[in-house]
NUBA-169403 format. One line per 5 residues: number of its first residue (from 1); their letters; for each residue x, z, y of C-alpha. Coordinates in pm, whole numbers. Example, Ala and Ser with C-alpha at 12.3 -4.5 7.8 and 13.67 -1.06 7.14 Angstrom:
BEGIN
1	AS	1230,780,-450 ~ 1367,714,-106 $
This chain:
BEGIN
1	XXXXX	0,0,0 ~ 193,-91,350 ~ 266,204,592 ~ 107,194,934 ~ 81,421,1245 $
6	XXXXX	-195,488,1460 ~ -104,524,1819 ~ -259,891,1843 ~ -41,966,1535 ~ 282,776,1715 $
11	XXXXX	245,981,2008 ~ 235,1314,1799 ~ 570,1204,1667 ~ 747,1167,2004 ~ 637,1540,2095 $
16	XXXXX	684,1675,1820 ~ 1045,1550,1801 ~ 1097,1632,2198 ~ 1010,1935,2149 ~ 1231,2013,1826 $
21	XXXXX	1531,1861,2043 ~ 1465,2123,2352 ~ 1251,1930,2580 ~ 1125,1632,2729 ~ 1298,1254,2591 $
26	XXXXX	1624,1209,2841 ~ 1633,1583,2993 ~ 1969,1750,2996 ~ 2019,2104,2793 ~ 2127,2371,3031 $
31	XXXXX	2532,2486,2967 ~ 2552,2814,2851 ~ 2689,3048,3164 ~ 3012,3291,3112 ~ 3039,3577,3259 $
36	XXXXX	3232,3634,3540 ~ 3577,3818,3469 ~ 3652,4061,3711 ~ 3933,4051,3965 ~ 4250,4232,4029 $
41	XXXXX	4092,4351,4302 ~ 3771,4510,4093 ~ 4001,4678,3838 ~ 4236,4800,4089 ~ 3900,4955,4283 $
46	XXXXX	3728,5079,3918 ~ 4083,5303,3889 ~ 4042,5648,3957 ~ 4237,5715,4311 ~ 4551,5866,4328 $
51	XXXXX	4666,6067,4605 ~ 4953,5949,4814 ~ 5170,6212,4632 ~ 5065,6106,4333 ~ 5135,5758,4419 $
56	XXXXX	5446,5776,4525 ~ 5584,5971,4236 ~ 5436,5720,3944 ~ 5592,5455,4193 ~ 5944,5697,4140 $
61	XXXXX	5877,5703,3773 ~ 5838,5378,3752 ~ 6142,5263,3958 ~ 5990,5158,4228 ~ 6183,5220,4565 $
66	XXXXX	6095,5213,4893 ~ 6270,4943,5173 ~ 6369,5268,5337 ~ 6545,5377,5021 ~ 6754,5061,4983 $
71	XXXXX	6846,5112,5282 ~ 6942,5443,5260 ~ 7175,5370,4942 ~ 7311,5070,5134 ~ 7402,5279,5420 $
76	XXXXX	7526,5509,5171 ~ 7753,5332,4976 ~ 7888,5137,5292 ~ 7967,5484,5407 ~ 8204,5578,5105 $
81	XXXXX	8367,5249,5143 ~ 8473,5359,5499 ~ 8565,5704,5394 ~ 8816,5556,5132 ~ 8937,5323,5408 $
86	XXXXX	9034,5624,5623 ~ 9179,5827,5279 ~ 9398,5578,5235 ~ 9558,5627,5569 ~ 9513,5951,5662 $
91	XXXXX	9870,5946,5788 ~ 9785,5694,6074 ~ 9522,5815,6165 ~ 9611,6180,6202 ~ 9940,6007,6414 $
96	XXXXX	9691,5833,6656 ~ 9490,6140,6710 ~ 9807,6356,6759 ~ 9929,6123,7016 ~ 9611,6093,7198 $
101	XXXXX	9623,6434,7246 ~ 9974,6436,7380 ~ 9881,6185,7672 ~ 9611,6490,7747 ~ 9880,6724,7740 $
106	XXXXX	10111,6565,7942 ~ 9831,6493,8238 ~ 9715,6803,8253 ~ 10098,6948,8311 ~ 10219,6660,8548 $
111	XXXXX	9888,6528,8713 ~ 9847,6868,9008 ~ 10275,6748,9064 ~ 10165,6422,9227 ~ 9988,6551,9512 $
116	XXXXX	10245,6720,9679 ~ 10428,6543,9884 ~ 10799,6427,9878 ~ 10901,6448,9500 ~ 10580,6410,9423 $
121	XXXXX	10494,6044,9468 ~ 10828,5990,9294 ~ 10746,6229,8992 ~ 10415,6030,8942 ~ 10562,5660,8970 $
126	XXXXX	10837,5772,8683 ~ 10530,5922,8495 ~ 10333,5650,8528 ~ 10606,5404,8442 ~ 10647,5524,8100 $
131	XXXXX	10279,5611,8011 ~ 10174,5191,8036 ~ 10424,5150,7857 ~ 10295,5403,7626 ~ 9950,5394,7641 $
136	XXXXX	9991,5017,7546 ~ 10134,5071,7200 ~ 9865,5334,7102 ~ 9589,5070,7224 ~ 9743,4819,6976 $
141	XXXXX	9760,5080,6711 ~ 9478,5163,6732 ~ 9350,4851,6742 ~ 9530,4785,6420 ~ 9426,5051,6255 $
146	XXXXX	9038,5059,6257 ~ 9001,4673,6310 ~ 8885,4684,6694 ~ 8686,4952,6576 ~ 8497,4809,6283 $
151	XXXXX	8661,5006,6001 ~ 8578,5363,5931 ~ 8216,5457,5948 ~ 8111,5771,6144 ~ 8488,5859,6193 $
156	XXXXX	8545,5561,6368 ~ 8248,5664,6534 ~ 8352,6037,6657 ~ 8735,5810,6748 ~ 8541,5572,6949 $
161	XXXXX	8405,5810,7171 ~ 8703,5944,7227 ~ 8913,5699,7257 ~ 8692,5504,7472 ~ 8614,5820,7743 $
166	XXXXX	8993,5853,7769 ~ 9079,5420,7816 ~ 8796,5446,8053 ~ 8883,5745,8279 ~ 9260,5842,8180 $
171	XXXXX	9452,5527,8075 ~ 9512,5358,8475 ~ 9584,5671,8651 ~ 9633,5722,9054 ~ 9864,6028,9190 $
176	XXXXX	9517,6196,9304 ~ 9400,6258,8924 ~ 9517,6605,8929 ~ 9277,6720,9222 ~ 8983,6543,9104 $
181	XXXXX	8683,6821,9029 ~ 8609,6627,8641 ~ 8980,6584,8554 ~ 8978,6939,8400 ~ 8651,6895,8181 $
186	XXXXX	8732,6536,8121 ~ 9055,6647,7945 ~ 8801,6935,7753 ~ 8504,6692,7672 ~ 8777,6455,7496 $
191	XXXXX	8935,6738,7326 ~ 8623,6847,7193 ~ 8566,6490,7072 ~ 8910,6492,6869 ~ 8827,6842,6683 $
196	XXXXX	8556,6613,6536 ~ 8787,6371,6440 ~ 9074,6600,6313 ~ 8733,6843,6066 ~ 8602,6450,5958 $
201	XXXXX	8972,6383,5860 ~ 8977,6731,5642 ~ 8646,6646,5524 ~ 8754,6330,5360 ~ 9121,6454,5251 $
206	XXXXX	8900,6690,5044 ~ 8667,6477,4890 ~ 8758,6432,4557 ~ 8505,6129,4512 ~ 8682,5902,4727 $
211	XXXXX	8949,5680,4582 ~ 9221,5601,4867 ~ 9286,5224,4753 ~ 9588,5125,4860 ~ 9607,4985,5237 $
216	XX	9555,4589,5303 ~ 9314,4624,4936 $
């Protein structure tokens, strides 16, 4: 017997086969949604908050350190490098601070001579005569010594200051020094300033560890 279809029975096909396939003939299943993973951001705000102490001791724990803390052991280590500098010529530098201190000591004995008159204009040329020439040597030692003043650290520092208030005020000298009001605590202020040097030069004789490398290493 031949097989036939009425139309009412073709038509119950088609919906019954759109509707086994999810919908109408030619329309598009919806994509299944995932779910959105959360952030850094989230997590880090879902975390129980720590306290800056707290913080900043699992950041220590960890390893963690600070930009001020670099710099610290930076500043640090380039200290010790200028401490082992000066060990290694402690010699020099206790010779430049024992001759600044003799230029002090011969001002403050000669200097109220040149005011007098007579002899004194004399006394003060022959003085002055001899302490260019001196004063010029130290300069270039001293020069030599801490680099222009780049080696040493804080020594160099406390040096500097010294050195620096005695070129400015004490190294071109004028027979009226000696009855100047300042010339008496000038000569104190920059005495006080080598103390520091000579207890910083102590300090790093007895600082066991520094290694003096040898000088021009």
């Amino acid at each position: 017997m031949p097989t036939f279809c009425s139309s009412w029975g073709l038509a119950a096909l088609l919906c019954v086969s759109a509707v086994a396939c999810g919908g109408e003939p030619g329309e598009e299943k919806p994509k299944p949604k995932l779910k959105k993973s959360r952030s850094l951001a989230d997590i880090a705000a879902a975390q129980p908050k720590m306290t800056a102490e707290e913080l900043a001791e699992a950041r220590k724990k960890s390893g963690f350190k600070t930009d001020a803390e670099i710099a610290a052991e930076n500043a640090a280590m380039f200290e010790k490098g200028a401490r082992e500098y000066v060990k290694s010529r402690l010699k020099s530098y206790r010779k430049l601070v024992g001759d600044l201190r003799g230029f002090l000591d011969k001002l403050e004995k000669q200097a109220p001579k040149w005011a007098t008159s007579g002899r004194g204009q004399k006394n003060f040329e022959r003085f002055a005569a001899k302490y260019k020439k001196d004063t010029k040597a130290f300069v270039t030692r001293y020069d030599d010594l801490t680099a222009k003043g780049s080696e040493g650290g804080n020594t160099q520092a406390l040096l500097g200051k010294a050195v620096r208030a005695w070129d400015d005020n004490l190294r071109d000298i004028g027979p009226e020094l000696g009855s100047q009001s300042a010339f008496g605590e000038l000569l104190a202020s920059i005495r006080a300033d080598l103390d520091k040097v000579d207890q910083a030069l102590t300090d790093i004789e007895k600082d066991e560890s520094l290694v003096a490398a040898k000088p021009g290493k």
